[in-house]
C-alpha positions in Angstrom: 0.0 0.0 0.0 1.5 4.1 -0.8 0.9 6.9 0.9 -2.1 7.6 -0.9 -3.9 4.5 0.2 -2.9 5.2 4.1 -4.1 8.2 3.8 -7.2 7.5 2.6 -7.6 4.6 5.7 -6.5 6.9 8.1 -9.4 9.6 7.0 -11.9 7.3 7.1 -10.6 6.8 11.0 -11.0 10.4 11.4 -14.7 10.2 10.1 -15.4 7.4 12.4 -14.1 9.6 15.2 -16.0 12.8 14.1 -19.4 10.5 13.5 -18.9 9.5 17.4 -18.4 13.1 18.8 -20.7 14.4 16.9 -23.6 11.5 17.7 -22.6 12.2 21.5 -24.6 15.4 21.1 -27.8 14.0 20.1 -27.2 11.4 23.5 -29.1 12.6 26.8 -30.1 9.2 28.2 -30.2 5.7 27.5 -33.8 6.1 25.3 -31.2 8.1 22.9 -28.5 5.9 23.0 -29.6 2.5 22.5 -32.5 3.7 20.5 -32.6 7.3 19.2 -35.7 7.4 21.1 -37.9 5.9 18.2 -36.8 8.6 15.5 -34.4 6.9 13.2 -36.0 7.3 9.5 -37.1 3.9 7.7 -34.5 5.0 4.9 -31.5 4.8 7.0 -32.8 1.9 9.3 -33.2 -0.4 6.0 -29.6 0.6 4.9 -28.4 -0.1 8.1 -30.1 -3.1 9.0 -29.1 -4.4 5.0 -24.9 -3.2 6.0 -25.6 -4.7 9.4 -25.5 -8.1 7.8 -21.7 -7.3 6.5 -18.3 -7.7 8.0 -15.1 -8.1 6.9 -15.8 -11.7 7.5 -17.6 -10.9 4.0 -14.4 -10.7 2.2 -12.4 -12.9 4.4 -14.5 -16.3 5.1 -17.2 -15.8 2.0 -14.5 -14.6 -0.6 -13.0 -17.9 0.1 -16.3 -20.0 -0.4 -16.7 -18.1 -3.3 -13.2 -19.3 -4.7 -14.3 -22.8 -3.5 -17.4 -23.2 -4.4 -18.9 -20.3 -6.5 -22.0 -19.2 -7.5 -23.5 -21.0 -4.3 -22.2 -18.5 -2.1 -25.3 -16.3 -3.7 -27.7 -18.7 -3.2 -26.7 -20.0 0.5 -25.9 -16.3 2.0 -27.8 -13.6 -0.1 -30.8 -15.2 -0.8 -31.4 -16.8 2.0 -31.6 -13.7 3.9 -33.7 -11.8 1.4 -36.5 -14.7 2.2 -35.8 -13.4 5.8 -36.6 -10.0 4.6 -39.8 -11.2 3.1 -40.7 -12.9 6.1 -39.5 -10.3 8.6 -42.0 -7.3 6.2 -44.6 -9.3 6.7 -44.6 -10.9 10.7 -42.1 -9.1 12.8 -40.9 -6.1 12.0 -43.7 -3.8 12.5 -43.7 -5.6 16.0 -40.9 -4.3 17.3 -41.5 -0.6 17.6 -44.7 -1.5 18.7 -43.4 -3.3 21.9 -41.5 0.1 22.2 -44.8 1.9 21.8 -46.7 -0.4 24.8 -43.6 -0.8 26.8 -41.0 1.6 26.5 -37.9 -1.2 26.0 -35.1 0.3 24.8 -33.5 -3.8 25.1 -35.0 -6.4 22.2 -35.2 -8.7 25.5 -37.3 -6.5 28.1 -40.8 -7.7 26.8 -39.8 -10.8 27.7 -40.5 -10.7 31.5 -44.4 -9.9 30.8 -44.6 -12.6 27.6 -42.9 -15.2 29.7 -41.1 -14.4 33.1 -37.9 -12.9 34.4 -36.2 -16.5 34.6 -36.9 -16.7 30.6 -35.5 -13.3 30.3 -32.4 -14.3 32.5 -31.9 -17.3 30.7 -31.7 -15.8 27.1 -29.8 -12.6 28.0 -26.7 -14.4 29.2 -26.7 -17.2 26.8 -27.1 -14.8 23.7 -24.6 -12.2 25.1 -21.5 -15.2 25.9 -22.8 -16.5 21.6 -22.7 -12.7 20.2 -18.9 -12.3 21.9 -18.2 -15.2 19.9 -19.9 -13.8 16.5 -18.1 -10.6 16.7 -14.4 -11.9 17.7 -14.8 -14.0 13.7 -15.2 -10.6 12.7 -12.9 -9.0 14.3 -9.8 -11.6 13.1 -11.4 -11.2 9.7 -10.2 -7.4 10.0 -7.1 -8.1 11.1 -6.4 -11.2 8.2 -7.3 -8.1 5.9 -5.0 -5.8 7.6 -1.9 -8.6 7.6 -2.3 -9.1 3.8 -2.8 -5.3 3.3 0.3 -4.0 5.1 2.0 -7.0 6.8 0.7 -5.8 10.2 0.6 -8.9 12.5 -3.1 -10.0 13.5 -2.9 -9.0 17.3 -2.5 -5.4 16.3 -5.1 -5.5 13.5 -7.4 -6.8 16.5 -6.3 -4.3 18.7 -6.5 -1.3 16.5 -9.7 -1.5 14.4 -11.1 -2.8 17.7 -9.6 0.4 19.8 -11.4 2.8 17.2 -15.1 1.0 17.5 -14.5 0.9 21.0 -14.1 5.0 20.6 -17.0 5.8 18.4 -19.4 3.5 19.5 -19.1 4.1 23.3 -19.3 7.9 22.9 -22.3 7.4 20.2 -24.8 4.9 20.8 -26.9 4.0 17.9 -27.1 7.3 16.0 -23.3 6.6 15.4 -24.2 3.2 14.6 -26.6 3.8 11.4 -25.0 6.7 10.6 -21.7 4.3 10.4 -23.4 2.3 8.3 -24.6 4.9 5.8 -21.0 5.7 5.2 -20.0 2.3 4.8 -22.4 2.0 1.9 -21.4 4.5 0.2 -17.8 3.4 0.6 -18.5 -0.1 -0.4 -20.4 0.7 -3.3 -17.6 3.1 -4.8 -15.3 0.3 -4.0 -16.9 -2.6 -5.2 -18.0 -1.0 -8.2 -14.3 -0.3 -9.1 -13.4 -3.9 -8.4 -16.3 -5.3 -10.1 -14.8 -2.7 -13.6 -11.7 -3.6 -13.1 -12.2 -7.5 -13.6 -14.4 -7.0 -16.4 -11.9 -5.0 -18.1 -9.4 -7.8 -17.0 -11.3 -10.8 -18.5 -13.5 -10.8 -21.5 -15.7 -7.3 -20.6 -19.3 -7.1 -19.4 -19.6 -10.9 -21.3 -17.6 -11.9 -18.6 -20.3 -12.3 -16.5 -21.8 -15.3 -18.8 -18.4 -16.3 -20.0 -16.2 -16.8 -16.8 -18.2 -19.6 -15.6 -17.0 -21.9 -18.7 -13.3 -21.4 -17.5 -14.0 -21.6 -13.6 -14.0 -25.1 -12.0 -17.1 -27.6 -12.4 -19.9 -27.0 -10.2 -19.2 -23.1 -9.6 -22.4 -21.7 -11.7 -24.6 -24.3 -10.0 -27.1 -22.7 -7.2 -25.6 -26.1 -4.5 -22.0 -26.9 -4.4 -19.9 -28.8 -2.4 -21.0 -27.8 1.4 -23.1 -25.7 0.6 -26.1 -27.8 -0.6 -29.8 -27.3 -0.8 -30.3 -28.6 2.5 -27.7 -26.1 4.0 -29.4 -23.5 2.0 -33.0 -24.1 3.5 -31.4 -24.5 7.1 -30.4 -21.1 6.2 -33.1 -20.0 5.1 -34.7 -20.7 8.8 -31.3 -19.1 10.8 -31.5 -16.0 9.0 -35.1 -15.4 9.6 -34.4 -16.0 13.2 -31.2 -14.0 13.2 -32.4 -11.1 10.6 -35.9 -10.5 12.5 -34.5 -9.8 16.3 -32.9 -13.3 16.9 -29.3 -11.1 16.2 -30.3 -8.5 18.9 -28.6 -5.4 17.2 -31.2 -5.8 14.2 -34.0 -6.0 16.7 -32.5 -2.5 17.7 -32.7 -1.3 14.3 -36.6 -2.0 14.2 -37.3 -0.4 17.3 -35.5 2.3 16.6 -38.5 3.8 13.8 -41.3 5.4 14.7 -43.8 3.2 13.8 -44.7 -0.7 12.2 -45.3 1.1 8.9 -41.6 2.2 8.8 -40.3 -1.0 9.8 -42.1 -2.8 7.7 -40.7 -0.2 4.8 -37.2 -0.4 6.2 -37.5 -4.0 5.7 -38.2 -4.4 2.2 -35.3 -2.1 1.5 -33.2 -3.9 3.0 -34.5 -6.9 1.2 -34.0 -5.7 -2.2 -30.6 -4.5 -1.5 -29.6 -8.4 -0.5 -31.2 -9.7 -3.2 -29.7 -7.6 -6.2 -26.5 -6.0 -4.5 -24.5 -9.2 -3.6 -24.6 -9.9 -7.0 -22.3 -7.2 -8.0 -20.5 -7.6 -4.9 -19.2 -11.4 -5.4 -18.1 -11.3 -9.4 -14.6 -10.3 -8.4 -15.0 -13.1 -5.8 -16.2 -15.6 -8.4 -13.4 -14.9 -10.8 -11.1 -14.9 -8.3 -10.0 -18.4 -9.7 -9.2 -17.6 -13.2 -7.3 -14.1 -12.0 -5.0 -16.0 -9.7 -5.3 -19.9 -10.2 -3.9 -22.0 -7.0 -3.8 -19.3 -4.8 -3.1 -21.1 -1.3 -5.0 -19.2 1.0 -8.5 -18.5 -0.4 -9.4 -16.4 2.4 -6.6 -13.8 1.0 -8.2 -14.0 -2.4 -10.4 -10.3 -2.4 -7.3 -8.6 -0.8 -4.8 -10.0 -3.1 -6.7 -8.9 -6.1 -7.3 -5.2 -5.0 -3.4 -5.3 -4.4 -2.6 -6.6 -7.4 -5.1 -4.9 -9.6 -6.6 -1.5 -8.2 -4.7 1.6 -8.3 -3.4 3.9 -5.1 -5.8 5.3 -3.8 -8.5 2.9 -4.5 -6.5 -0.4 -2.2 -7.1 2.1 0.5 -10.8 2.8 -0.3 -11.3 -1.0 -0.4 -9.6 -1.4 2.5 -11.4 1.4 4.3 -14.8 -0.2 3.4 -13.9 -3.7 4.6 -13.3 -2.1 7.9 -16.6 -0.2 7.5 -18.4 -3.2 7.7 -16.8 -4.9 10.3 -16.4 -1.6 12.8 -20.0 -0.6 12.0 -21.5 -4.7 12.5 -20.0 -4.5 15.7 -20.3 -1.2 17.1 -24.0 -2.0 16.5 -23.4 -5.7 18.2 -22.2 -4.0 21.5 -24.7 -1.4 21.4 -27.7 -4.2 21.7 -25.8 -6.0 24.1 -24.9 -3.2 26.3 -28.8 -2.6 26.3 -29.4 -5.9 27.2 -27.1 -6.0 30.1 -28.4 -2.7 31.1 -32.2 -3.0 31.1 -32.6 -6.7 31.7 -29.3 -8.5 33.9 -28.5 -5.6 36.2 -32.0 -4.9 37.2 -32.5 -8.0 38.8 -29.4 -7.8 40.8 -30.8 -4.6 42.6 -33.2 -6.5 44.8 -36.5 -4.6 43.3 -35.3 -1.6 42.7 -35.9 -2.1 39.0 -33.5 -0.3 36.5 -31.0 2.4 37.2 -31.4 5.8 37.7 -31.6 7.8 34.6 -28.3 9.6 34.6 -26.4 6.6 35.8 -27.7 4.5 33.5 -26.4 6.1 30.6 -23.0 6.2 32.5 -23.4 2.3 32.5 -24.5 1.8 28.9 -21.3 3.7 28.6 -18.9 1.5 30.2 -20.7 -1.8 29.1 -20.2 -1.6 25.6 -16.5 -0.9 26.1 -16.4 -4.3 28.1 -18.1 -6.0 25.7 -15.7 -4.6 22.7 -12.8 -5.7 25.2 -14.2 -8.9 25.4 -14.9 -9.8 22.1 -10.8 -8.9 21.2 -9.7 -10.9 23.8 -11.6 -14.1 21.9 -10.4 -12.8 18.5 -6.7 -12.8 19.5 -7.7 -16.6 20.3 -9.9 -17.5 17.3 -8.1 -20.5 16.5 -9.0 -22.7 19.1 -12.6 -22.0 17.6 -12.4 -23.0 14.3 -11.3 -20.0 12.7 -13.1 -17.2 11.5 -15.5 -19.7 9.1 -15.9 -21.8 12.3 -17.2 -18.6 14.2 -19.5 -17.6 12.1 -21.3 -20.6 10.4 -20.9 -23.7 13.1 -21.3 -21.9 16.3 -23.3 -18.8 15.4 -25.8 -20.4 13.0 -26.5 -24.0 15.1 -26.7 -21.6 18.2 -28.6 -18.5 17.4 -31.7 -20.5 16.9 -32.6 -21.9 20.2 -31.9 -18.4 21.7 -34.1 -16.4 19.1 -37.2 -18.8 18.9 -38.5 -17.9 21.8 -37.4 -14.6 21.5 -39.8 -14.0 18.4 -42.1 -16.6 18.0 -43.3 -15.1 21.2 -44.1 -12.2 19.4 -46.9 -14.2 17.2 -50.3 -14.9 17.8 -50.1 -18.4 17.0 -47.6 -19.4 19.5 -49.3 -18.0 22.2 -49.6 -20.9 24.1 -46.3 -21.4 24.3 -44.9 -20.0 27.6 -41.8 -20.0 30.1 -41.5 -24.0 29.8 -41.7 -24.2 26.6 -39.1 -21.4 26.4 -36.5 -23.1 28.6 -36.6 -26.3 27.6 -36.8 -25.3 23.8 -33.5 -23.9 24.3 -31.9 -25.9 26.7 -32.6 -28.7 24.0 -31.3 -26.8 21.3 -27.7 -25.8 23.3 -27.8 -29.9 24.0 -28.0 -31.1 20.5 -25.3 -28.8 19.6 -23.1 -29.6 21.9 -23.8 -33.8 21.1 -23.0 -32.8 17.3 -19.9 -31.2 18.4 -18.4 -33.0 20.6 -19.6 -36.6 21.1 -21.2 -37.6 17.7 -19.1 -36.0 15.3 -18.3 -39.1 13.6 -21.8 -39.7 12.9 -22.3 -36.2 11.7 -19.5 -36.4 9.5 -20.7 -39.8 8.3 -23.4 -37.6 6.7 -20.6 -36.1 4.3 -21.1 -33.0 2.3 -24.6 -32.3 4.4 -22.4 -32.6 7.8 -22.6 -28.9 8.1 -26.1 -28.8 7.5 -26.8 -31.2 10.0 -24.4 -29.9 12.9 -26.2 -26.2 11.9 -30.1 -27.4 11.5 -30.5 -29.9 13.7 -30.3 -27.6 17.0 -32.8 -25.1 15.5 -35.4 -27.7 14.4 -35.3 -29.7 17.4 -35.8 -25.6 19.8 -38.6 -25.2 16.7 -40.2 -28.5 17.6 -40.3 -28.2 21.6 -41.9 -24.9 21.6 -45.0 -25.6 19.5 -45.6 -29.2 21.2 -44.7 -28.0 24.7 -47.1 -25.2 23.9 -50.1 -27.2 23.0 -49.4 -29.9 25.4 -49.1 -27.8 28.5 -50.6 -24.4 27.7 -49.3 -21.3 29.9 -50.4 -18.0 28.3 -52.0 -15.7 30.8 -54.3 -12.6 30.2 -51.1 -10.4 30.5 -49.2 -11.9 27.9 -52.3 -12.6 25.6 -52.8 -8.7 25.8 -49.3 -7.9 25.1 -49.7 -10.2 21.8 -52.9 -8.7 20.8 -51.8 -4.9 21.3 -48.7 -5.4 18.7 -51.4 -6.6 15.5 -51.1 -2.5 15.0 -50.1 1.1 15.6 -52.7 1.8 17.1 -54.3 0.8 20.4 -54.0 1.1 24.4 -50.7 0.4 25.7 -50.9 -3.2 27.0 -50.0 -4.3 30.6 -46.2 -2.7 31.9 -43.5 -5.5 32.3 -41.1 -5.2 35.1 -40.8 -1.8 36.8 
């Protein structure tokens, strides 16, 4: 990388810097800061929640399924979040600045002490908080992999500084630096992956590249299943990411109830929607050629940074470079924010004996200090990642076989249908699920990988669909809805309407 390119890195740290101080203006308490107080635009929250689902993992861990596999990569990631889009427009958007309009949460958990009880709540606050450390430390070392290609720095210190300026920004600016993060990044990413995506074209056979490239890429690449990453895998998927994409990942709960109203986050929604479904496809054609523009590479995972080295121009390496760390800084900055809020509004109240939550003033001090722990945290796993699986290992093993049990109570409980379903079924749908995982994992996975290319799919599926399973059946079996929760359920079918029944005080 020249100067030029380190320049333009190091003003996009600047800009991150500025977006924090000047967020910390619009901050008076921890309504603002964990949820602009309802007044985030549908516009912005649908960019945001879309950027939300990017990382540098993106161009790490997906760049090298992409040189792997192919056209798949599409089908399995992109599209299968778009159907959770779809879903979420539809079912359970809308609800979530509802429950902010009957309850006042600022946390995507708080609701749960009147649709459940406080155990339920417990129970899913500290098992989703330990998973989400382990979701953002993949992202993280994806960062820093970037970083080592880019300019040789060694991953510890990648971790430390793109981690040290989230940890800035994000502390000081809640979630108005968050979104507004993740405008920028757009706009960075699509001047950067726009360049890439010319540059190969102009590199290959022109704009018939995109029907040609496939001929001279390895068999199986323009088919929608390949290797791993089957049709099963894709339709496991498809449930994970409406679990994680609806609320299930808590900071895109936070984007929801951060609009003023269901109507705009149902709009919000369907933006974001439309962007997964036609922007990836611009995104991953330099990652699909990446074969043919350097055959046998060793390390697929280097593949998207060693083709902006070798093929962009100064100036634009560090553009590239500055929107990978876009995604990753703004993901997570918006990862601790929802936990932080979570910690805040649901775990510290119950350790003040009925006191309820903190006082106003010291609670933001708190939100504060929380998300810097939490940032802390999530480094210290990073700079261990290995033991893990890698970043890959991170992200698709553990986070997609364990975000289900966590989120299907979570927002299922929203629905109408499920309102039988109460704290038992809750508890032991996810104690099941955490079970099953942990069986695939570590005591049958010779079975599992007896199962061959759909061992993933199983070791990923089978601990959502057995959570899935539990909580309708436990529901029907031994019904436990009361008339507070059946009001809560009722209030969020619209915008309108009496505030249902106050959860804990």
């Amino acid at each position: 990388m020249g100067a030029l390119d380190w320049a333009v890195v190091g003003g996009y740290f600047l800009v991150m810097v500025w977006i924090g101080v000047w967020s910390k203006r619009r901050i008076t308490n921890a309504k603002d800061f964990y949820v602009a107080d309802g007044k985030i635009p549908w516009w912005l929250t649908g960019i945001s929640h879309h950027m939300s689902g990017y990382s540098a993992a993106v161009f790490v861990g997906y760049a090298a399924l992409a040189y792997t596999t192919g056209f798949a990569v599409y089908v399995w990631w992109a599209l299968s979040i778009t159907v959770a889009c779809s879903v979420g427009a539809w079912l359970f958007a809308p609800r979530w600045p509802r429950l902010r309009q009957r309850l006042g949460i600022i946390s995507p958990l708080e609701y749960l002490t009147t649709r459940f009880n406080v155990a339920t709540e417990q129970v899913l606050a500290w098992s989703g908080a330990l998973l989400k450390v382990f979701d953002v430390a993949a992202k993280w070392t994806a960062s820093a992999i970037l970083l080592n290609v880019f300019a040789g720095i060694p991953l510890g210190w990648g971790i430390l500084l793109v981690g040290g300026v989230t940890m800035f920004y994000s502390t000081i600016g809640g979630i108005w630096a968050d979104v507004l993060t993740d405008f920028g990044q757009f706009v960075i990413q699509f001047v950067a992956a726009i360049a890439m995506f010319v540059i190969v074209m102009v590199e290959l056979d022109g704009v018939s590249t995109l029907w040609t490239m496939w001929d001279q890429l390895p068999a199986g690449h323009s088919e929608p299943f390949n290797g791993t990453l089957t049709m099963w895998f894709f339709l496991a998927y498809c449930v994970i990411s409406t679990l994680s994409y609806n609320g299930g990942t808590w900071n895109l709960a936070m984007r929801m109830i951060s609009t003023p109203d269901g109507r705009e986050a149902r709009r919000s929604m369907v933006l974001s929607g439309a962007l997964y479904l036609l922007w990836p496809l611009v995104l991953f054609v330099p990652m699909w050629a990446a074969p043919i523009l350097l055959p046998d590479l060793g390390n697929p995972e280097e593949s998207y940074a060693v083709m902006a080295q070798t093929f962009l121009p100064a100036g634009l390496i560090g553009l590239v470079l500055a929107g990978m760390f876009a995604h990753t800084m703004a993901m997570t900055a918006s990862d601790a924010n929802a936990i932080s809020s979570v910690v805040v509004r649901d775990i510290i109240p119950v350790f003040r004996k009925g006191k309820g939550f903190l006082p106003e003033g010291r609670e933001l001090w708190v939100a504060r200090f929380t998300t810097f722990l939490f940032i802390a945290l999530s480094m210290g796993i990073a700079l261990t990642s290995d033991s893990f699986g890698g970043v890959l290992g991170l992200l698709i093993t553990w986070f997609g076989a364990l975000v289900g049990p966590i989120a299907i109570p979570m927002l299922l409980g929203l629905l109408p249908w499920f309102r039988k379903s109460g704290p038992s079924a809750a508890l032991i749908s996810w104690a099941a699920g955490l079970v099953v995982f942990a069986l695939n994992k570590y005591v049958w996975p010779g079975w599992i990988e007896s199962f061959g290319d759909e061992a993933q799919s199983v070791t990923v599926a089978s601990p959502v669909l057995v959570s899935l399973l539990l909580f309708i059946v436990i529901g029907h079996v031994k019904p436990e809805n009361t008339p507070e929760s059946d009001a809560l359920i009722d209030s969020l079918d619209s915008d309108a309407g009496a505030p249902a029944p106050a959860g804990r005080a």
